[in-house]
N, C-alpha and C positions, 0 to 999 in steps of 0.2 A: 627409803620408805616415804611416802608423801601421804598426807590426812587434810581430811576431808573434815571438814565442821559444816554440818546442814544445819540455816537458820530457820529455813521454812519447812513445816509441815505441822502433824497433830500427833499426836501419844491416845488414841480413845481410851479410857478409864475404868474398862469395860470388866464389871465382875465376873468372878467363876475361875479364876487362874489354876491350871495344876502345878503340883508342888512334888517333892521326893524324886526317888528313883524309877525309872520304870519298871512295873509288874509284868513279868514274864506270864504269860496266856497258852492256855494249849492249843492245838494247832485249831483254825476254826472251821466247821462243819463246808464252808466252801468260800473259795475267792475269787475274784472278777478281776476281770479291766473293763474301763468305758472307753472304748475308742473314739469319742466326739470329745475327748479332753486334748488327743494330738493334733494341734491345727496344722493343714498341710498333708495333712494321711487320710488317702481311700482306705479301707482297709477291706482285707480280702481273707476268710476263713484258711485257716489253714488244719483245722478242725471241725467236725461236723456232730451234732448233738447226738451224745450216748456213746462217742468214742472216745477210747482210754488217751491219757496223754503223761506224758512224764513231767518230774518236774525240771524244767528248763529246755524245754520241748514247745518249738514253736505254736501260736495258736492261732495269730493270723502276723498277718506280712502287709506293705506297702502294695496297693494292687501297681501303681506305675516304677516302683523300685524293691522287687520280693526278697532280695537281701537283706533288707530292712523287717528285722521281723521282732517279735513281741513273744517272750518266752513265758511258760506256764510258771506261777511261781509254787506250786506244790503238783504231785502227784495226783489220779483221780479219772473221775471221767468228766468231759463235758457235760451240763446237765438243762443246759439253756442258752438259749441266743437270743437274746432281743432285740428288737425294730424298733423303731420308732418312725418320723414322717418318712414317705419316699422308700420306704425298707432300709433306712440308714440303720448301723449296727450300733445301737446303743450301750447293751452290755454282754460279754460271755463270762459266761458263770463256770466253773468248776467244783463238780463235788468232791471234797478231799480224800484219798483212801491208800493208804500203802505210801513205802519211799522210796520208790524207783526215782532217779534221777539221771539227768544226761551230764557227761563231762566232758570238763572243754581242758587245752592245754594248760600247761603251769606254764609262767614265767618267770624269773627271777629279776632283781631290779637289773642289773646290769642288761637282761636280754632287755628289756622296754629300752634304754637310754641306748640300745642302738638297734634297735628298729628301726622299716623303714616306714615314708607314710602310707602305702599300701597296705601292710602288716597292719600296721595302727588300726586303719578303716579298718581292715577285714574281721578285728578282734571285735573293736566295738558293734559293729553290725552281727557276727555269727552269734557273740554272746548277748543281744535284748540289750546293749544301752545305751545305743546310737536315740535311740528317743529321750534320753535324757538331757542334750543337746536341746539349746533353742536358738534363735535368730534375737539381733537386735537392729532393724525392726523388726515388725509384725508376729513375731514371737513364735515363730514357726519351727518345726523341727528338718533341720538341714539338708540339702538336698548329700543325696550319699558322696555325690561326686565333687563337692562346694569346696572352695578354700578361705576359710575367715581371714579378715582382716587382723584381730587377736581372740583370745577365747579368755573370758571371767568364768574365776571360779569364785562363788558367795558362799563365805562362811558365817554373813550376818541376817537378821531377821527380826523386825522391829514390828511386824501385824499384828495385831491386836491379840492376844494372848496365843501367839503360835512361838512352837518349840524353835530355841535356837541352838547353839554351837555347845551351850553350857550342856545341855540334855540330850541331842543326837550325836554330837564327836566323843568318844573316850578318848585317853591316852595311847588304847591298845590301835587307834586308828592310825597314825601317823608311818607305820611303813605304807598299811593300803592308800592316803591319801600323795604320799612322794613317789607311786606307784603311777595313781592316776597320773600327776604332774608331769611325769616324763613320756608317757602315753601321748595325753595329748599336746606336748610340746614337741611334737613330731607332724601335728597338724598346723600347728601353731603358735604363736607369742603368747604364753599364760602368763593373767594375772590374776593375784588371790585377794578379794576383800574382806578386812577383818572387824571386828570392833576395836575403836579406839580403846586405848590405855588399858588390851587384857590382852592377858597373853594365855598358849592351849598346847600343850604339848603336840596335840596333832600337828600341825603348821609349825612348829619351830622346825627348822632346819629345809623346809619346801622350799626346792629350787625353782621360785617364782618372783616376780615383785610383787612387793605386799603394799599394800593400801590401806589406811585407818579410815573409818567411817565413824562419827557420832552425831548426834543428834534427834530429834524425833523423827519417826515414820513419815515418809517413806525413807528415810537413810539407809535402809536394810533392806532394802527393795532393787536385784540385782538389775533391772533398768535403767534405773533412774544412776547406780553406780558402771552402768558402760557409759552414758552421756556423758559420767564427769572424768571418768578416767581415757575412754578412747572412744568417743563418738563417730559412727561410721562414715565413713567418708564415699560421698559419688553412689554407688550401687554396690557396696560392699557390705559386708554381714560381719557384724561381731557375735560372736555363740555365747552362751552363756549355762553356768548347770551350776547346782545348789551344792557346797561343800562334803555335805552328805549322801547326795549322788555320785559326786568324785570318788567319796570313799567304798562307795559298793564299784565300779569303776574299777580300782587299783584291787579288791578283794577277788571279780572277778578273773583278774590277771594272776594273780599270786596264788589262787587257791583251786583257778580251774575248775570253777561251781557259777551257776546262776545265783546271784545272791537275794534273795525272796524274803529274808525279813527284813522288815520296818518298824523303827519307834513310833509311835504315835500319840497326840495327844486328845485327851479328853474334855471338852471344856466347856465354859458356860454357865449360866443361871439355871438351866433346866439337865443341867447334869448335877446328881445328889453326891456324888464325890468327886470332881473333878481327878484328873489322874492320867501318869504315863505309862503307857502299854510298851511291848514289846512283843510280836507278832506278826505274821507275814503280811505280803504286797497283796491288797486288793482285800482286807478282810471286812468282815460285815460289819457298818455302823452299828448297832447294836452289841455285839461284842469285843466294840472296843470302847464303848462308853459304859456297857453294864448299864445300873442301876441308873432312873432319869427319874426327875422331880414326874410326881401327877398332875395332869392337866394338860390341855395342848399346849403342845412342845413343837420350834421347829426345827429340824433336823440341816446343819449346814457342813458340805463337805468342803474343807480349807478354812480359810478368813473369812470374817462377817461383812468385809470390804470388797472380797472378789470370788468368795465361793458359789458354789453352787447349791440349792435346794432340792434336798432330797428325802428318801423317808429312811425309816428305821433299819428295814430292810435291805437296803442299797450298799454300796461297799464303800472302801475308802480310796484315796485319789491316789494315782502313781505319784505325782507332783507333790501335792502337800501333805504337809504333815499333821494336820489336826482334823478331830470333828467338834464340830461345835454349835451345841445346842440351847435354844434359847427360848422362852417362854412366848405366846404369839399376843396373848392378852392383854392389853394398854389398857390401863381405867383413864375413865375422864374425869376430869374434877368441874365441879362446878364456880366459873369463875378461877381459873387455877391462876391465870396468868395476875391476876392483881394481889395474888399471895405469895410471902417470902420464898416459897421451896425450897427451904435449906437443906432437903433430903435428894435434891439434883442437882444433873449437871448440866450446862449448857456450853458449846463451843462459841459460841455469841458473847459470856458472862450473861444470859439475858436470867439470873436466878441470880440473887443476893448473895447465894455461898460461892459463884464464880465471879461474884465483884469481886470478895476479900480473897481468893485465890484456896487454897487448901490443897489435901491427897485423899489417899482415898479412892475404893473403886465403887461402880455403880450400877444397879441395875438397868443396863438400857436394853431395849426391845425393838422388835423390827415395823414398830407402828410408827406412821403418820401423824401427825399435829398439824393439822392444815390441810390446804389441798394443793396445787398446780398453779402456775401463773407463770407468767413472762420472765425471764430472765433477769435480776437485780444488780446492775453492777453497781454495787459497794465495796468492793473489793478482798473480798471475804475469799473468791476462790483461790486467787493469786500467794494467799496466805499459806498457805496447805502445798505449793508446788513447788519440787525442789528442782526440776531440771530449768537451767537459766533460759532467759529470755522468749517463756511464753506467758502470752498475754494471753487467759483461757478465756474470758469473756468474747473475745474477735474469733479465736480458733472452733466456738462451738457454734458460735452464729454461721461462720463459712461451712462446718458442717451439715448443719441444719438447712443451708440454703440452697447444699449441694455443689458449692463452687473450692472442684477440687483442688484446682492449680493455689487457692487461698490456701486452703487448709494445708498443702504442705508446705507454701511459706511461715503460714505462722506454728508449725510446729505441729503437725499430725503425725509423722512417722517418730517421734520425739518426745511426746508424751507419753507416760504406761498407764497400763489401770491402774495403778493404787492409788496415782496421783489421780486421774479421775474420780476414782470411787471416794477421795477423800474432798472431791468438789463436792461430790451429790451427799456426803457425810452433812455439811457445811451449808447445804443450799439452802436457802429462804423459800424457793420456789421450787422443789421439790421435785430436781430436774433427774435424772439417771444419766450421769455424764459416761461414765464406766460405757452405759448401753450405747450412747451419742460416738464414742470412740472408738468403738467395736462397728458399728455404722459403716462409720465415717471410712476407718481402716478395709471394711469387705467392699467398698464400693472401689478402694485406690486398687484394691488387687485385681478386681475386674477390669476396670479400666487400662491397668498397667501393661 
């Protein structure tokens, strides 16, 4: 076992945490996928609105690889398709009704551990969770035909009050995740990232190498742990999927079901009880948060560092596991900055109560203090980064200037969002590094 001690990055402080067990939810009036969350996927109906569909019953497919398909996660009819620019497909909605479901073969553990890799693919493609797979770089989902260099599996999660291992793995998980293990180690060399100094009966006994990770955010951030375990080498792809993924994965296998629920969490200042759900894939932001403080509120699907804005209405993400909502209203103070602020925080210490250090979490919100300006090198971003040897002040200016051969020497295919998002957390000049990366990354694939 080899471990990892990350010195650089941020812990944000951020109030609203949820707490206890997750509450089971009845089934919700209708669930979705947004197909613009799979990068790398046309996607092509394989459902058309007001038709019945089962649950685990494809809804659309990869339009240039249709093996590759996205299964309904309850029964119902179709009840909406939405566009956005171009006619790109933004969201399919299913109304819930009835439990027809499709079934797929059972395996037992010994059938996975001698599998071949044809079998492997063909499992994870017929059953919906070949998109569960991502690339490292560019964070794509893999081509069907691809051979990783190795595959991480992340059982840790350090974002800002997003659920980890303690609240989406049970005990009961540990055959389906030795399940997955053997699955996909017929694709390839798995490894499994844990948190330091805990142990979880799921992973005890995974025929994988295990990897300790500690330290602050992003240490939990499975990017940032392929750079330091097996950064890819030449034009080769390491994949990567969330521990909790593995485990619906190995449940697929064993149980011969599309598996459609998800834990979820609740969180936030603008949530009046923050809290863990337990309820299917793609269910509505609003019932899985319930009750929300009064006043505007913003509505974010995932992390406050890489999620997406969305409203009330909207669903939750295949990927992440939280919503989290947060008040949009900043008061100004008059002359604020010449007064002690002992009731903030700043990642600067630029308030009195982050000279003398303390705990404690915080109201923060998604306002402005300031406006825009040029880039500061102080050293502030460098702070926050944990994959070695970039220099993000060089690598955002060769973005910005558009000189791509820079940027991937100094580290564009090698830095991830979080670590961006936790530059533009940090910035003096009020830059959206996350958005600069995302850039920088669509222009290499065009080019490429």
């Amino acid at each position: 076992m080899s471990v990892h001690q990350i010195k650089r990055g941020l812990d944000i402080p951020i109030a609203g945490a949820a707490s206890g067990a997750p509450v089971e939810l009845p089934a919700p009036a209708t669930v979705a996928y947004a197909p613009t969350e799979f990068r790398g996927i046309t996607p092509k109906l394989a459902k058309r609105e007001g038709e019945a569909v089962k649950a685990g019953e494809p809804l659309f497919f990869h339009k240039h690889a249709p093996e590759l398909v996205f299964l309904s996660p309850a029964s119902g009819t179709v009840k909406e398709i939405r566009r956005g620019r171009r006619r790109v497909i933004t969201d399919i909605i299913v109304e819930v009704s009835g439990n027809e479901a499709v079934s797929f073969k059972k395996y037992s553990q010994a059938d996975l551990e001698g599998m071949s890799d044809a079998d492997a693919r063909s499992l994870l493609l017929s059953g919906g969770m070949w998109g569960a797979l991502r690339t490292r770089p560019l964070d794509r989902i893999p081509a069907v035909d691809a051979k990783p260099q190795s595959i991480l599996i992340s059982a840790t999660e350090t974002g800002p009050l997003q659920p980890g291992a303690d609240v989406l793995l049970t005990d009961a998980d540990a055959p389906a995740l030795a399940a997955a293990v053997a699955l996909l180690g017929k694709l390839g060399t798995v490894n499994l990232a844990v948190p330091a100094g805990k142990s979880h009966p799921a992973w005890s006994g995974v025929k994988a190498k295990l990897h300790e990770f500690a330290g602050p955010h992003p240490a939990g951030d499975a990017g940032v742990q392929v750079n330091l375990i097996d950064p890819p080498r030449g034009k080769s792809e390491v994949w990567y999927l969330s521990a909790w993924d593995a485990v619906l994965i190995g449940r697929l296998a064993l149980e011969g079901r599309f598996p459609a629920e998800r834990v979820y969490a609740a969180v936030g200042v603008g949530v009046a009880k923050p809290r863990f759900v337990k309820t299917l894939l793609g269910a509505p932001a609003k019932h899985i948060v319930g009750d929300t403080a009064q006043g505007d509120v913003r509505w974010i699907r995932g992390s406050v560092l890489t999620g997406t804005k969305i409203g009330a209405d909207d669903h939750a993400s295949f990927y992440s596991r939280g919503i989290h909502v947060l008040p949009e209203g900043v008061e100004r103070e008059v002359l604020g900055w010449a007064t002690p602020q002992l009731g903030k925080w700043s990642a600067h210490s630029a308030y009195l109560k982050g000279m003398f250090g303390g705990g404690g979490s915080y109201d923060l919100r998604p306002g402005l203090y300031g406006g825009h300006r040029a880039i500061v090198p102080i050293g502030q971003y460098k702070k926050v980064i944990a994959t070695p040897d970039i220099e993000p002040e060089f690598l955002f200016r060769s973005i910005i200037a558009g000189d791509l051969e820079e940027s991937i020497t100094l580290g564009l295919l090698d830095l991830t969002m979080e670590e961006a998002a936790l530059c533009s957390y940090v910035c003096p000049s009020k830059i959206d590094f996350d958005i600069l990366l995302r850039e920088g990354l669509d222009f290499y694939e065009r080019e490429a």
